[in-house]
C-alpha positions in Angstrom: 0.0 0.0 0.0 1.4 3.1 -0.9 1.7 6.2 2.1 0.2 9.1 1.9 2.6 11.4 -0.1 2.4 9.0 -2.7 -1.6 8.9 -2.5 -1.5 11.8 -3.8 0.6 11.4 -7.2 -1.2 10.3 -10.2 -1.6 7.0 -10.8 -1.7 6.5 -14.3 -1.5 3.1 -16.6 0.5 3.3 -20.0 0.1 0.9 -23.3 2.9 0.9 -26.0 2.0 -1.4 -28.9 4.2 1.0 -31.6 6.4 -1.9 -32.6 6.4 -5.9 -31.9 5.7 -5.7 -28.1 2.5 -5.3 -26.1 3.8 -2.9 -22.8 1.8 -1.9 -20.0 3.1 0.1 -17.2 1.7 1.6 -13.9 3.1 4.5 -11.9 2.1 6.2 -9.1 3.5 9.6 -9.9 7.7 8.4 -10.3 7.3 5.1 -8.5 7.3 2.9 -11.1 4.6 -0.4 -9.7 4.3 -2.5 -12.8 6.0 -3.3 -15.9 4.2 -6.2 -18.0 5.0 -7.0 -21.4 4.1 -9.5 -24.4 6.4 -9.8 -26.8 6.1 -11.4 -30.9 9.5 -11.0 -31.6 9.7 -14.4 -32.1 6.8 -14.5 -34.4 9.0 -12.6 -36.6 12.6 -13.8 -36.3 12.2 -16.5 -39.2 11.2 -13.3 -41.3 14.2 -11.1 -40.2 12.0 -8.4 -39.5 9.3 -7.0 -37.5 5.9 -8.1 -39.9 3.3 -5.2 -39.2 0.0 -7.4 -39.7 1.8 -10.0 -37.6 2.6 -7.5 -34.6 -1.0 -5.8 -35.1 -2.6 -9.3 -34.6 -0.2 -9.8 -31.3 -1.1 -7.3 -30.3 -5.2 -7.6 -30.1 -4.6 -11.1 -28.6 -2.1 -9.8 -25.7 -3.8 -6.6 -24.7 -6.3 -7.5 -22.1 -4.1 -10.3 -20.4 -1.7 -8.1 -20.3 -3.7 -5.3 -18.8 -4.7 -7.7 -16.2 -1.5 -9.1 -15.3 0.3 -5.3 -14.6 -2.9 -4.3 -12.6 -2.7 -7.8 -10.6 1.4 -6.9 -10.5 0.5 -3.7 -9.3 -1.7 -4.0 -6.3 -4.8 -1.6 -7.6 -8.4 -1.4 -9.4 -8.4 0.3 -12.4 -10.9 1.7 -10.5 -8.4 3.8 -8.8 -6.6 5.1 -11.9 -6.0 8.5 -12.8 -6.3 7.9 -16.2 -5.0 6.0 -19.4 -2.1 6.8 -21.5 -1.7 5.8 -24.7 1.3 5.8 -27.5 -0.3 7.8 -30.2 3.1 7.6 -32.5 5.2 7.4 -34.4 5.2 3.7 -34.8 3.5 0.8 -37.5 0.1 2.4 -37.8 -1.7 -0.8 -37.3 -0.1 -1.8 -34.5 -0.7 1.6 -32.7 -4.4 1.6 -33.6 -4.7 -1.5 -31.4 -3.4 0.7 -28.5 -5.2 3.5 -28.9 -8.4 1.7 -29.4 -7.7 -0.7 -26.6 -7.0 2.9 -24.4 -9.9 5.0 -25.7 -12.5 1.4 -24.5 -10.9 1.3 -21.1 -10.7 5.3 -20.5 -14.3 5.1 -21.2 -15.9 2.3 -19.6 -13.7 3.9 -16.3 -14.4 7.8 -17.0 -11.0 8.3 -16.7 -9.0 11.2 -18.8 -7.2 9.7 -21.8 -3.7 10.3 -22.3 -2.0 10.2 -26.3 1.4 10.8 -26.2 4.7 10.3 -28.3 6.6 7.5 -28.4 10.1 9.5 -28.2 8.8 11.5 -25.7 8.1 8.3 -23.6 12.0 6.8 -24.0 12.9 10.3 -22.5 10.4 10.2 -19.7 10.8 6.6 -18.7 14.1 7.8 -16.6 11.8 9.3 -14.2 11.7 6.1 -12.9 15.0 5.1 -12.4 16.4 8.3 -11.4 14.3 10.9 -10.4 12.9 14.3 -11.9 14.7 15.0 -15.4 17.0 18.0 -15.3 15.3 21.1 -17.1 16.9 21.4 -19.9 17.9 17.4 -20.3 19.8 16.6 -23.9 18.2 12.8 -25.3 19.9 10.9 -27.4 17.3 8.1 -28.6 18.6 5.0 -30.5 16.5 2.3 -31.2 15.3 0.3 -34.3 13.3 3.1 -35.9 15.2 6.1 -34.3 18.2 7.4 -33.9 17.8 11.0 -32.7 19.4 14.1 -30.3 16.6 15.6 -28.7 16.8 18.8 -26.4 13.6 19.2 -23.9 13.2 21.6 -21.9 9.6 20.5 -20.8 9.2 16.5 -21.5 5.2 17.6 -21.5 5.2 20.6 -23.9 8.9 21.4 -25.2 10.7 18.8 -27.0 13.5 20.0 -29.7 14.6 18.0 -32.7 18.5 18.9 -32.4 19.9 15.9 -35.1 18.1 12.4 -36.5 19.3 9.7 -38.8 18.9 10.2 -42.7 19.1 6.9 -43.7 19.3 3.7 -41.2 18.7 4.0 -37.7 21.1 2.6 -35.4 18.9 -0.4 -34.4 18.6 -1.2 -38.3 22.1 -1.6 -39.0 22.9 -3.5 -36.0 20.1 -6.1 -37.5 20.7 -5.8 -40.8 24.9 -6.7 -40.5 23.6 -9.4 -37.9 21.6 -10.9 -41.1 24.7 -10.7 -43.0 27.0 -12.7 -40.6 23.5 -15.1 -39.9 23.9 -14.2 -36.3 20.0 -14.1 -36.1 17.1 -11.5 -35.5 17.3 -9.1 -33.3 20.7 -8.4 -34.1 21.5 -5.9 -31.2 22.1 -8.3 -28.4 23.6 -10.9 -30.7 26.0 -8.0 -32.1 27.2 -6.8 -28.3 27.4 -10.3 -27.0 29.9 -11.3 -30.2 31.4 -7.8 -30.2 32.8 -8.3 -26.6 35.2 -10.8 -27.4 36.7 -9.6 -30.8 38.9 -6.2 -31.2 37.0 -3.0 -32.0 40.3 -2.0 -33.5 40.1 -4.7 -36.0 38.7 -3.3 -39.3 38.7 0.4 -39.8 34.8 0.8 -40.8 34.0 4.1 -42.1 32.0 6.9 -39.2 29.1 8.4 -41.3 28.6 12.6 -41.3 31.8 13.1 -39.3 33.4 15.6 -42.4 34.0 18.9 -41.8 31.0 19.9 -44.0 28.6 17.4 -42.8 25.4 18.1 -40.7 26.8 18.2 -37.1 23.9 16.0 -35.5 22.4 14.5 -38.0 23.5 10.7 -38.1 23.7 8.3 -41.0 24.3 4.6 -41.1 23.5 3.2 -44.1 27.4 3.7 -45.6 28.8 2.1 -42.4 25.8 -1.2 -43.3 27.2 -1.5 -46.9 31.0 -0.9 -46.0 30.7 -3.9 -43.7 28.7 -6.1 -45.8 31.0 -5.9 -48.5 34.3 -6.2 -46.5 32.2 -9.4 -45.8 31.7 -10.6 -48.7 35.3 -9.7 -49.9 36.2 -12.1 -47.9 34.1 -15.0 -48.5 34.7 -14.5 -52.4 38.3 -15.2 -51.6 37.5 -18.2 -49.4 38.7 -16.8 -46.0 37.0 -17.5 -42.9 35.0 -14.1 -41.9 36.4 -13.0 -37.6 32.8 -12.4 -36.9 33.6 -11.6 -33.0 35.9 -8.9 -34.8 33.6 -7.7 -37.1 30.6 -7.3 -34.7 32.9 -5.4 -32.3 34.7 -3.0 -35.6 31.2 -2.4 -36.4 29.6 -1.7 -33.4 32.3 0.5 -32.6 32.1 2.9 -35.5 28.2 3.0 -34.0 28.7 4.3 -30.8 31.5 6.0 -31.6 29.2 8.3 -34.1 26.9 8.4 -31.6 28.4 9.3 -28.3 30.5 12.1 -30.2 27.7 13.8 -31.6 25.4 14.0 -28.1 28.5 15.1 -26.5 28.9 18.0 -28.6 25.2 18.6 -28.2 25.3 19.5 -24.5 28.9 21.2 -24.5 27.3 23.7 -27.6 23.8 24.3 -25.8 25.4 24.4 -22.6 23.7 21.2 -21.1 25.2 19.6 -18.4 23.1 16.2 -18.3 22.7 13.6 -21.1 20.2 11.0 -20.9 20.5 7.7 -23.3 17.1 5.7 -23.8 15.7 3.5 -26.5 16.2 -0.5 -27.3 19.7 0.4 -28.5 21.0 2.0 -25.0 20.7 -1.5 -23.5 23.9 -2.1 -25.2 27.1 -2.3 -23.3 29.5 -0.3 -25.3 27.4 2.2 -25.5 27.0 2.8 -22.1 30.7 2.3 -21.5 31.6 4.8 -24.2 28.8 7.2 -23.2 30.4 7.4 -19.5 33.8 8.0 -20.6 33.1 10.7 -22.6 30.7 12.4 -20.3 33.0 12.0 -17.4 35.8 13.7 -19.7 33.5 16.4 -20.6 31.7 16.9 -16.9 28.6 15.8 -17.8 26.1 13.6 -15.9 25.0 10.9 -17.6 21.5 8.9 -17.1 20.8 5.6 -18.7 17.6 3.9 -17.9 18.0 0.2 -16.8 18.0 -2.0 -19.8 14.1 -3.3 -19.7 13.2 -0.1 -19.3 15.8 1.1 -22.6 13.3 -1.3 -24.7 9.7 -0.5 -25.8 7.3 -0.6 -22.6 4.4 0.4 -21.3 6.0 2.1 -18.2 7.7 4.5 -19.9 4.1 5.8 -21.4 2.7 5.7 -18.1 5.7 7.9 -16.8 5.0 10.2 -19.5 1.0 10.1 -18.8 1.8 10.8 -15.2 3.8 14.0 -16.3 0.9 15.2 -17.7 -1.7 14.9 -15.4 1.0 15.8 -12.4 1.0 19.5 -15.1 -2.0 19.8 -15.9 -2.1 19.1 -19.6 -5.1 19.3 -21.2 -6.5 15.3 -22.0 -6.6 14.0 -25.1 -10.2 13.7 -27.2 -12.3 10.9 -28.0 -11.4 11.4 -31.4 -7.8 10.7 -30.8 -6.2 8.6 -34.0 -2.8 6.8 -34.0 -0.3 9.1 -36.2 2.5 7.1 -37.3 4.7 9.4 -38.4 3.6 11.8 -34.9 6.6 14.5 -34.9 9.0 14.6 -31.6 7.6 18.4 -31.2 4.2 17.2 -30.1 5.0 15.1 -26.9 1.0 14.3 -26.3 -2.0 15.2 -28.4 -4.5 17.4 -26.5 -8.3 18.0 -26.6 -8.9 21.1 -28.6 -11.9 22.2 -26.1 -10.7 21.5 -22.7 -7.4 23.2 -20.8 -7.5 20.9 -17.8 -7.1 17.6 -16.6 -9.7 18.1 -14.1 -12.2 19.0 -16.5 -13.7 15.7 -17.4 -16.5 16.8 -19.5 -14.8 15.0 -22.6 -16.2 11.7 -20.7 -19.1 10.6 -21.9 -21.8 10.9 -19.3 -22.7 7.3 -19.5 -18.9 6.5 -18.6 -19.1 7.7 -15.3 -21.2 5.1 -14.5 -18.6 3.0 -14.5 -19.1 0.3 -17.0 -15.8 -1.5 -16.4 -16.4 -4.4 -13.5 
């Protein structure tokens, strides 16, 4: 049972279907109380890739158990919710309709406040949890399957600023595409790190995308750094020669992080930001997070770095976000809301155009408040 200071934070449930795994999180203002998830990555290893109408169908068959399960996990009614926050985007649109759908039908039958928010956003917010209030202004770097992006907030509820993204390949792509190519498997970013430990990153010299002079100074690009390694690769099986794969995975996942950690570093010494948080599916991985802290400490900045689980998509890291806003005061989100799957970083939730206030709950329906949920 929580005490009494804690009574009195939101207590908010979050669902994340954007990708391949069903999340649902519940937090009592910072305290994060349950993190469930269902996962089909499996259901699409044997295609090397995440299938949208495979994760969409996952998805509708996971929701409610997995609902249950984090409210069981957590120790409350969804009675006693605050409200219901949802990923709204970016993401696979089918799979995010599920989501939203599955959020709008409980919000309802509960009269609770619904909650839309972006996916980004969420990675950022998710730290909450592990480590308190985020530092305003906090620099982000996200790196996942889908994203690799620097992101500058100043107000995870209202002011998130696009400072760099990828222009090609996200970070999480390559790392599954070159683990395809050495038929290491799918995901390829945990089979990549767990290879890369025991070869030499100094190995191969693999090429570190927009690092010229004239190139964008955030911006990332990795689709040079997938081809120069899959031809090296190849070179070598052409001329019959066994292919170091430990030294490969670790050349290549160094060239990564090194592109990555550079550029966020720069980031916060040029904007004057002295805390750099990591999240996304990516940040799980070790180097990273041993690179990232070197580089930091060198430059006197604090680093944050979620725990790994909560690095990966989950539904915690909505409900975080979700919590933010009702803790704020952000207007809730209308029945009308739709999944957006290309939902820009700049809009960290998707208000009501007629109400300013959470506690203004006329966008319930009146039959709602009935309480139809039992």
């Amino acid at each position: 049972m929580a005490d009494g200071s804690m009574a009195d934070e939101p207590l908010v449930l979050g669902i994340e279907t954007s990708c391949d795994e069903t999340g649902v999180g519940i937090v009592r203002g910072t305290t994060l109380l349950a993190d469930a998830v269902a996962s089909s990555v499996d259901e699409h290893a044997r295609f090397g890739g995440v299938v949208p109408e495979v994760a969409s169908r996952a998805h509708l068959e996971a929701m409610v158990p997995t609902i249950d399960r984090a409210l069981k996990e957590a120790g409350v009614s969804a009675r006693d919710l605050d409200g219901i926050a949802v990923t709204a985007g970016p993401g696979l649109a089918g799979a995010l309709l599920v989501g939203v759908s599955a959020a709008k039908a409980y919000a309802y039958a509960l009269g609770k406040p619904l909650y839309g928010v972006n996916h980004l956003a969420s990675h950022i917010c998710v730290d909450q949890l592990e480590h308190g209030a985020l530092p305003e202004p906090t620099m982000a770097l996200l790196v996942s399957g889908g994203h690799s992006s620097l992101l500058l907030s100043t107000d995870i509820t209202s002011d998130v600023r696009p400072m760099g993204s990828t222009i090609d390949d996200a970070a999480g792509e390559a790392f599954d595409k070159i683990a395809r190519v050495l038929d290491l498997g799918f995901p390829g970013g945990p089979v990549i790190d767990r290879y890369a430990r025991e070869g030499d990153p100094a190995a191969i010299a693999f090429p570190r995308g927009l690092t010229g002079p004239r190139d964008p100074v955030y911006d990332f690009s990795f689709s040079g750094l997938k081809t120069a390694v899959a031809r090296w690769i190849e070179a070598k099986r052409a001329a019959g020669e066994e292919v170091p794969v430990r030294d490969v995975a670790a050349s290549f996942q160094e060239a990564v992080v090194d592109v990555l950690t550079r550029k966020a570093v720069r980031a916060c010494r040029d904007e004057g930001v002295d805390h750099l948080m990591i999240g996304g599916g990516v940040a799980a991985n070790s180097r990273l997070r041993a690179l990232a802290q070197e580089r930091c400490e060198a430059a006197g900045i604090r680093l944050r770095v979620p725990r790994p689980k909560l690095c990966t998509d989950n539904g915690a890291m909505v409900a975080s976000l979700g919590a933010e806003m009702v803790a704020r005061g952000r207007a809730a989100s209308d029945w009308d809301l739709s999944a957006d799957s290309s939902l820009p970083v700049t809009d960290p939730h998707v208000p009501g155009t007629a109400h300013d206030h959470v506690h203004d709950h006329d966008h319930v329906h009146e039959v709602s408040k009935e309480n139809l949920y039992s």
